[in-house]
C-alpha positions, -999 to +999 in steps of 0.1 A: -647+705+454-632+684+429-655+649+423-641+615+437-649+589+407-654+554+418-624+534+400-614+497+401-580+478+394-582+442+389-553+418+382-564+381+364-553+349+385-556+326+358-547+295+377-573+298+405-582+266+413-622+256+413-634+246+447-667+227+459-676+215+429-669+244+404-676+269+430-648+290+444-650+303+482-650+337+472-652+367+475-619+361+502-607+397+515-570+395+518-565+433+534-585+465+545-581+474+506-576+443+486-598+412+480-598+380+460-632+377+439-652+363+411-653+392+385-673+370+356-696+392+334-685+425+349-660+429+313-669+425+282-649+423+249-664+459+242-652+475+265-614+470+250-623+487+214-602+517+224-576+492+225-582+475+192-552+482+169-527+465+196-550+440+218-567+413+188-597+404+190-588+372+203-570+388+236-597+411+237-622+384+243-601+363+269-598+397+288-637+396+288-635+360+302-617+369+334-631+348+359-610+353+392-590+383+402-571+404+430-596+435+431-586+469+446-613+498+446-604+534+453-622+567+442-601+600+421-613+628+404-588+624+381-588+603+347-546+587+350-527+601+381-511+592+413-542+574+428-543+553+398-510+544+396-509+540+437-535+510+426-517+491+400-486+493+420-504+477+453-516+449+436-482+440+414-472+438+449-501+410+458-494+399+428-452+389+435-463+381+474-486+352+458-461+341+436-436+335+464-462+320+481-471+295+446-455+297+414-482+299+384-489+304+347-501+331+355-490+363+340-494+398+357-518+418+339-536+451+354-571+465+340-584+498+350-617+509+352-645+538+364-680+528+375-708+545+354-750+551+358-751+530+329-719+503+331-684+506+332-656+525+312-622+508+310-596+534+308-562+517+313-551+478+304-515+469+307-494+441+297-496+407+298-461+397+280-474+379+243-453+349+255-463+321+284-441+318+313-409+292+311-418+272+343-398+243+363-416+211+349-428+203+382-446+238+384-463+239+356-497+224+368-497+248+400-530+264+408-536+290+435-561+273+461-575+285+494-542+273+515-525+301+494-546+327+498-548+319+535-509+322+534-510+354+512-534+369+541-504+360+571-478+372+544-485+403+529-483+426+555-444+414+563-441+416+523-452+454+519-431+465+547-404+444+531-408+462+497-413+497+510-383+498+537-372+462+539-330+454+535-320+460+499-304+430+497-342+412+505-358+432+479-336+425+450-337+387+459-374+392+453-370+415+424-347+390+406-371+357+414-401+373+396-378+385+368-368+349+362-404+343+359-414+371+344-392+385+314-370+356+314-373+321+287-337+307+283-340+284+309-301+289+317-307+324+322-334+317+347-316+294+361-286+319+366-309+346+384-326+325+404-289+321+421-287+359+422-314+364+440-298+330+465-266+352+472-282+380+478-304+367+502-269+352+524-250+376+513-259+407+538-248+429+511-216+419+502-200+397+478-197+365+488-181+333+483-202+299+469-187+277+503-195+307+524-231+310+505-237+273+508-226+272+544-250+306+554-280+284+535-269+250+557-278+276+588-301+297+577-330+271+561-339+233+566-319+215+535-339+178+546-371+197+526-383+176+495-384+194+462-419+181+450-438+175+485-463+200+473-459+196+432-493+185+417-475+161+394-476+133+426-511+129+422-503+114+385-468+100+387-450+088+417-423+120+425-387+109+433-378+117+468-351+144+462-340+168+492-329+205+487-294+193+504-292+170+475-286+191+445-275+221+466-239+222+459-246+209+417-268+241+419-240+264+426-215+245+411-234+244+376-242+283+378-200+287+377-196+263+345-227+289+335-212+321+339-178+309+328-188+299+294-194+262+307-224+241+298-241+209+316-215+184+328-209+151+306-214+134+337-247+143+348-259+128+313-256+093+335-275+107+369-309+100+376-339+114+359-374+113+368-404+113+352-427+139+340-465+151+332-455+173+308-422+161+299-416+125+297-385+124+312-371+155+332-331+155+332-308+160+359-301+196+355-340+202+351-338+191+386-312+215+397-332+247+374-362+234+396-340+233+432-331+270+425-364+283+420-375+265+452-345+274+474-351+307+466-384+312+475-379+291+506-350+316+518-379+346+508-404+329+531-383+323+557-374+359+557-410+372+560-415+350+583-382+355+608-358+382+599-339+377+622-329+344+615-312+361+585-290+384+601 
Protein backbone atom coordinates (compact mmCIF):
# COMPACT_ATOMS: atom_id res chain seq x y z
CA UNK A 1 0.00 0.00 0.00
CA UNK A 2 1.27 3.05 -1.46
CA UNK A 3 1.80 6.01 1.46
CA UNK A 4 -0.71 9.09 1.44
CA UNK A 5 1.72 12.26 2.07
CA UNK A 6 0.04 15.13 3.79
CA UNK A 7 0.25 18.06 1.09
CA UNK A 8 -1.06 21.70 1.21
CA UNK A 9 -2.01 24.33 -1.64
CA UNK A 10 -2.32 27.78 -0.60
CA UNK A 11 -3.20 30.81 -2.79
CA UNK A 12 -2.01 34.57 -1.26
CA UNK A 13 -5.08 37.11 -0.91
CA UNK A 14 -2.97 40.05 -0.71
CA UNK A 15 -5.69 42.51 -0.15
CA UNK A 16 -7.35 40.93 2.89
CA UNK A 17 -8.48 43.49 4.85
CA UNK A 18 -7.36 43.67 8.73
CA UNK A 19 -10.32 43.39 11.16
CA UNK A 20 -10.71 44.13 15.01
CA UNK A 21 -7.89 46.03 15.32
CA UNK A 22 -5.22 44.18 13.23
CA UNK A 23 -6.85 41.00 13.87
CA UNK A 24 -8.55 39.07 11.09
CA UNK A 25 -11.63 36.71 12.01
CA UNK A 26 -9.96 33.81 10.76
CA UNK A 27 -9.48 30.88 10.30
CA UNK A 28 -13.19 31.28 8.12
CA UNK A 29 -14.00 27.74 6.36
CA UNK A 30 -15.49 28.48 3.08
CA UNK A 31 -16.29 24.60 2.01
CA UNK A 32 -15.86 20.89 3.35
CA UNK A 33 -12.29 21.23 1.59
CA UNK A 34 -11.36 24.82 1.45
CA UNK A 35 -10.77 27.56 4.17
CA UNK A 36 -9.59 31.12 4.53
CA UNK A 37 -6.61 31.46 7.17
CA UNK A 38 -3.71 33.21 8.55
CA UNK A 39 -0.67 31.28 7.21
CA UNK A 40 2.14 33.82 8.79
CA UNK A 41 5.49 32.05 9.75
CA UNK A 42 4.47 28.71 8.27
CA UNK A 43 7.00 29.82 4.85
CA UNK A 44 10.10 30.98 4.94
CA UNK A 45 12.34 32.51 2.21
CA UNK A 46 14.33 29.11 2.38
CA UNK A 47 12.17 27.18 1.53
CA UNK A 48 12.14 28.77 -2.22
CA UNK A 49 16.15 28.10 -2.85
CA UNK A 50 15.14 25.42 -5.32
CA UNK A 51 13.65 28.16 -7.04
CA UNK A 52 16.47 30.66 -6.90
CA UNK A 53 17.67 31.30 -10.53
CA UNK A 54 13.93 32.53 -11.62
CA UNK A 55 12.18 33.77 -8.20
CA UNK A 56 14.89 36.83 -6.71
CA UNK A 57 15.54 37.10 -3.64
CA UNK A 58 13.28 39.80 -3.27
CA UNK A 59 10.07 37.67 -4.51
CA UNK A 60 11.37 34.97 -2.55
CA UNK A 61 11.03 36.87 0.64
CA UNK A 62 7.47 38.39 -0.03
CA UNK A 63 6.39 34.76 -0.72
CA UNK A 64 7.70 34.13 2.90
CA UNK A 65 5.55 37.08 4.14
CA UNK A 66 2.20 35.63 3.06
CA UNK A 67 -0.07 36.59 5.62
CA UNK A 68 -3.68 35.50 4.45
CA UNK A 69 -4.57 32.79 2.06
CA UNK A 70 -7.27 30.27 0.54
CA UNK A 71 -5.84 26.93 2.00
CA UNK A 72 -6.79 23.43 0.55
CA UNK A 73 -5.13 20.21 2.26
CA UNK A 74 -5.31 16.79 0.62
CA UNK A 75 -2.94 13.79 1.10
CA UNK A 76 -0.98 11.73 -2.29
CA UNK A 77 1.67 9.34 -2.40
CA UNK A 78 2.78 10.90 -5.24
CA UNK A 79 5.40 13.94 -5.62
CA UNK A 80 3.34 16.05 -8.94
CA UNK A 81 0.23 14.20 -10.23
CA UNK A 82 -3.47 14.33 -10.61
CA UNK A 83 -4.22 14.96 -6.81
CA UNK A 84 -1.93 17.86 -6.94
CA UNK A 85 -3.10 19.40 -9.85
CA UNK A 86 -6.90 18.57 -8.72
CA UNK A 87 -5.78 21.22 -5.79
CA UNK A 88 -4.41 24.02 -7.62
CA UNK A 89 -7.18 23.90 -9.97
CA UNK A 90 -9.96 24.02 -7.02
CA UNK A 91 -8.63 26.97 -5.61
CA UNK A 92 -8.05 29.04 -9.09
CA UNK A 93 -11.58 28.44 -9.02
CA UNK A 94 -12.02 30.17 -5.31
CA UNK A 95 -9.77 32.27 -6.45
CA UNK A 96 -12.08 33.77 -9.87
CA UNK A 97 -15.49 33.08 -7.58
CA UNK A 98 -13.88 35.88 -5.18
CA UNK A 99 -12.99 38.06 -7.76
CA UNK A 100 -16.56 38.20 -9.11
CA UNK A 101 -17.58 38.61 -5.86
CA UNK A 102 -14.65 41.88 -5.25
CA UNK A 103 -12.18 42.97 -7.72
CA UNK A 104 -8.48 43.16 -6.11
CA UNK A 105 -4.77 43.69 -6.61
CA UNK A 106 -4.49 40.72 -5.98
CA UNK A 107 -2.79 38.40 -8.30
CA UNK A 108 -3.39 34.50 -8.42
CA UNK A 109 -0.49 32.71 -7.25
CA UNK A 110 -0.42 28.88 -6.05
CA UNK A 111 2.27 27.35 -3.61
CA UNK A 112 2.59 23.70 -3.02
CA UNK A 113 3.82 21.99 -0.25
CA UNK A 114 4.34 18.41 1.90
CA UNK A 115 4.31 18.38 5.70
CA UNK A 116 7.49 16.85 7.28
CA UNK A 117 8.73 15.44 11.01
CA UNK A 118 10.96 18.23 10.89
CA UNK A 119 9.06 21.34 8.74
CA UNK A 120 7.84 21.65 5.48
CA UNK A 121 9.13 21.00 1.89
CA UNK A 122 7.79 23.24 -0.85
CA UNK A 123 7.69 21.35 -4.07
CA UNK A 124 5.68 23.48 -6.64
CA UNK A 125 5.20 27.55 -6.79
CA UNK A 126 3.50 28.99 -9.77
CA UNK A 127 3.08 32.27 -11.18
CA UNK A 128 2.25 35.41 -10.08
CA UNK A 129 2.55 37.56 -13.51
CA UNK A 130 5.94 40.09 -12.85
CA UNK A 131 3.40 42.91 -13.66
CA UNK A 132 0.49 44.50 -11.23
CA UNK A 133 -2.96 44.33 -12.31
CA UNK A 134 -4.42 47.36 -14.66
CA UNK A 135 -7.53 48.07 -12.35
CA UNK A 136 -10.68 50.63 -12.88
CA UNK A 137 -9.56 53.64 -10.74
CA UNK A 138 -12.37 53.18 -8.54
CA UNK A 139 -11.09 49.50 -7.79
CA UNK A 140 -7.96 49.93 -6.95
CA UNK A 141 -8.24 50.40 -3.07
CA UNK A 142 -10.59 47.18 -2.84
CA UNK A 143 -9.82 44.79 -0.02
CA UNK A 144 -11.50 41.44 0.50
CA UNK A 145 -13.43 41.78 4.08
CA UNK A 146 -15.63 39.37 5.92
CA UNK A 147 -19.04 40.54 3.80
CA UNK A 148 -17.05 38.80 0.85
CA UNK A 149 -16.08 35.90 2.22
CA UNK A 150 -19.56 35.46 3.55
CA UNK A 151 -20.74 35.95 -0.12
CA UNK A 152 -17.96 33.65 -1.42
CA UNK A 153 -19.41 30.86 1.12
CA UNK A 154 -23.40 31.40 -0.53
CA UNK A 155 -21.58 31.61 -4.01
CA UNK A 156 -19.28 29.01 -4.59
CA UNK A 157 -21.18 26.14 -4.74
CA UNK A 158 -23.50 27.67 -7.79
CA UNK A 159 -19.85 28.81 -9.21
CA UNK A 160 -18.32 25.14 -9.30
CA UNK A 161 -21.34 23.70 -10.84
CA UNK A 162 -21.21 26.60 -13.21
CA UNK A 163 -17.58 25.89 -14.23
CA UNK A 164 -17.81 22.11 -14.38
CA UNK A 165 -21.31 21.76 -16.36
CA UNK A 166 -22.65 25.23 -16.37
CA UNK A 167 -23.89 26.91 -20.21
CA UNK A 168 -20.77 27.65 -22.23
CA UNK A 169 -21.80 30.76 -22.94
CA UNK A 170 -21.75 31.57 -18.74
CA UNK A 171 -18.34 30.14 -18.56
CA UNK A 172 -16.60 32.10 -21.11
CA UNK A 173 -18.27 35.37 -19.82
CA UNK A 174 -16.35 34.37 -16.70
CA UNK A 175 -13.28 33.23 -18.46
CA UNK A 176 -13.01 36.50 -20.38
CA UNK A 177 -13.70 38.91 -17.07
CA UNK A 178 -10.65 37.33 -15.20
CA UNK A 179 -8.59 37.57 -18.43
CA UNK A 180 -9.17 41.28 -18.57
CA UNK A 181 -7.86 41.26 -15.20
CA UNK A 182 -5.53 38.94 -15.44
CA UNK A 183 -3.20 38.90 -18.61
CA UNK A 184 -4.60 42.04 -19.89
CA UNK A 185 -2.87 46.05 -19.41
CA UNK A 186 -4.03 48.16 -22.41
CA UNK A 187 -6.85 49.49 -20.84
CA UNK A 188 -8.73 49.50 -24.30
CA UNK A 189 -8.24 45.94 -24.59
CA UNK A 190 -9.75 45.30 -21.26
CA UNK A 191 -12.11 47.41 -21.90
CA UNK A 192 -13.07 45.49 -25.17
CA UNK A 193 -13.26 41.97 -23.36
CA UNK A 194 -15.02 43.00 -20.67
CA UNK A 195 -17.95 43.58 -23.40
CA UNK A 196 -17.22 40.02 -24.70
CA UNK A 197 -17.87 38.53 -21.82
CA UNK A 198 -21.43 41.17 -21.63
CA UNK A 199 -22.61 39.52 -25.04
CA UNK A 200 -21.99 36.47 -24.10
CA UNK A 201 -23.72 36.51 -21.13
CA UNK A 202 -27.27 37.92 -23.37
CA UNK A 203 -26.36 36.34 -26.03
CA UNK A 204 -27.69 32.53 -25.33
CA UNK A 205 -25.05 31.47 -27.74
CA UNK A 206 -25.61 33.32 -30.64
CA UNK A 207 -24.37 36.39 -32.22
CA UNK A 208 -26.19 39.11 -31.28
CA UNK A 209 -27.01 42.57 -32.02
CA UNK A 210 -25.79 45.79 -29.59
CA UNK A 211 -29.87 47.11 -29.45
CA UNK A 212 -30.85 43.51 -28.94
CA UNK A 213 -27.77 43.13 -26.19
CA UNK A 214 -28.77 46.39 -24.57
CA UNK A 215 -32.39 45.60 -24.52
CA UNK A 216 -31.73 41.72 -22.99
CA UNK A 217 -29.49 43.70 -20.17
CA UNK A 218 -32.59 46.45 -19.64
CA UNK A 219 -34.53 42.94 -18.64
CA UNK A 220 -32.27 40.92 -17.41
CA UNK A 221 -30.50 43.27 -14.47
CA UNK A 222 -31.42 46.46 -12.45
CA UNK A 223 -29.71 49.50 -14.65
CA UNK A 224 -30.92 52.18 -11.53
CA UNK A 225 -27.54 50.40 -9.61
CA UNK A 226 -24.82 53.08 -8.84
CA UNK A 227 -21.31 52.44 -10.12
CA UNK A 228 -19.33 53.39 -6.90
CA UNK A 229 -21.98 52.53 -4.00
CA UNK A 230 -19.53 50.03 -2.72
CA UNK A 231 -16.04 51.79 -4.04
CA UNK A 232 -13.70 52.58 -1.02
CA UNK A 233 -12.85 55.93 -2.71
CA UNK A 234 -16.33 57.50 -0.93
CA UNK A 235 -14.86 57.33 2.27
CA UNK A 236 -12.05 60.04 0.90
CA UNK A 237 -13.77 61.92 -1.92
CA UNK A 238 -17.42 62.51 -2.41
CA UNK A 239 -18.29 59.74 -5.51
CA UNK A 240 -20.51 61.23 -8.28
CA UNK A 241 -23.84 59.54 -8.46
CA UNK A 242 -23.54 57.71 -11.83
CA UNK A 243 -26.13 54.80 -12.64
CA UNK A 244 -25.23 51.66 -14.77
CA UNK A 245 -28.25 52.94 -17.28
CA UNK A 246 -26.23 55.98 -17.61
CA UNK A 247 -23.11 55.02 -19.53
CA UNK A 248 -24.74 51.83 -20.76
CA UNK A 249 -25.32 52.58 -24.39
CA UNK A 250 -21.54 54.96 -24.46
CA UNK A 251 -20.25 51.54 -23.28
CA UNK A 252 -21.35 49.67 -26.28
CA UNK A 253 -21.22 52.38 -28.53
CA UNK A 254 -17.45 53.17 -27.69
CA UNK A 255 -16.44 49.26 -27.98
CA UNK A 256 -17.69 49.71 -31.92
CA UNK A 257 -15.52 53.04 -32.56
CA UNK A 258 -12.88 50.28 -30.67
CA UNK A 259 -13.02 47.48 -32.87
CA UNK A 260 -13.44 49.54 -35.98
CA UNK A 261 -10.20 51.32 -35.65
CA UNK A 262 -12.03 54.29 -33.74
CA UNK A 263 -10.71 56.00 -30.68
CA UNK A 264 -12.52 58.13 -27.74
CA UNK A 265 -15.01 60.53 -29.09
CA UNK A 266 -14.03 64.45 -29.32
CA UNK A 267 -17.05 64.99 -27.58
CA UNK A 268 -16.76 63.17 -24.46
CA UNK A 269 -13.48 65.42 -23.95
CA UNK A 270 -16.39 68.11 -22.70
CA UNK A 271 -18.49 65.39 -20.39
CA UNK A 272 -18.16 65.21 -16.89
CA UNK A 273 -15.28 63.88 -14.93
CA UNK A 274 -14.95 63.03 -11.38
CA UNK A 275 -12.49 62.98 -9.10
CA UNK A 276 -9.98 60.44 -8.00
CA UNK A 277 -7.66 58.88 -5.07
CA UNK A 278 -5.38 57.70 -7.28
CA UNK A 279 -5.96 59.78 -10.19
CA UNK A 280 -6.71 63.32 -9.80
CA UNK A 281 -9.22 63.50 -12.28
CA UNK A 282 -10.83 60.29 -13.82
CA UNK A 283 -12.14 61.04 -17.52
CA UNK A 284 -15.27 60.16 -19.01
CA UNK A 285 -14.34 57.03 -20.72
CA UNK A 286 -12.50 55.87 -17.45
CA UNK A 287 -16.00 55.83 -16.37
CA UNK A 288 -17.38 53.74 -19.12
CA UNK A 289 -13.81 51.08 -18.79
CA UNK A 290 -15.13 51.09 -15.05
CA UNK A 291 -19.16 50.51 -16.09
CA UNK A 292 -17.98 47.44 -18.11
CA UNK A 293 -16.18 45.75 -15.56
CA UNK A 294 -19.09 46.31 -13.17
CA UNK A 295 -21.96 45.35 -15.54
CA UNK A 296 -20.23 42.34 -16.14
CA UNK A 297 -19.83 41.05 -12.98
CA UNK A 298 -23.30 42.09 -11.99
CA UNK A 299 -24.83 39.99 -15.01
CA UNK A 300 -22.24 36.89 -13.47
CA UNK A 301 -23.91 37.37 -10.03
CA UNK A 302 -27.10 37.53 -11.09
CA UNK A 303 -26.62 34.34 -12.93
CA UNK A 304 -25.39 32.38 -9.86
CA UNK A 305 -27.79 33.67 -8.20
CA UNK A 306 -31.02 33.04 -10.66
CA UNK A 307 -30.46 31.19 -13.82
CA UNK A 308 -33.30 31.34 -14.83
CA UNK A 309 -33.71 34.78 -15.04
CA UNK A 310 -31.22 34.47 -17.90
CA UNK A 311 -32.89 32.17 -20.09
Amino acid sequence: METQIQKTTIVPISAFQRLDNGVALLPKTVSDSVSIENVQGILDSKDFELWHEYISAEDRKALAQVRIALVNRFTSSGHMGEEEKRSEDLLHRYFVCLRIIKPTRSRYQAIQFKQLENGIDVFHVSGPHPTPLNLPDAEILNDINNVDVTQLIQRIESFLAVEANGPFRVRRAIRLYETGYSEIRDPALQFITWLMGVEAMVSEGEEITTPDAIKRIRDTIDLASPLYQESPENAFISMPDIRLGDVLEDAFSFRNRLVHGGWIPREWTEKPSRRGVVQSEVPYVEIVREAASFLLRKLILGYLTAPNSFN
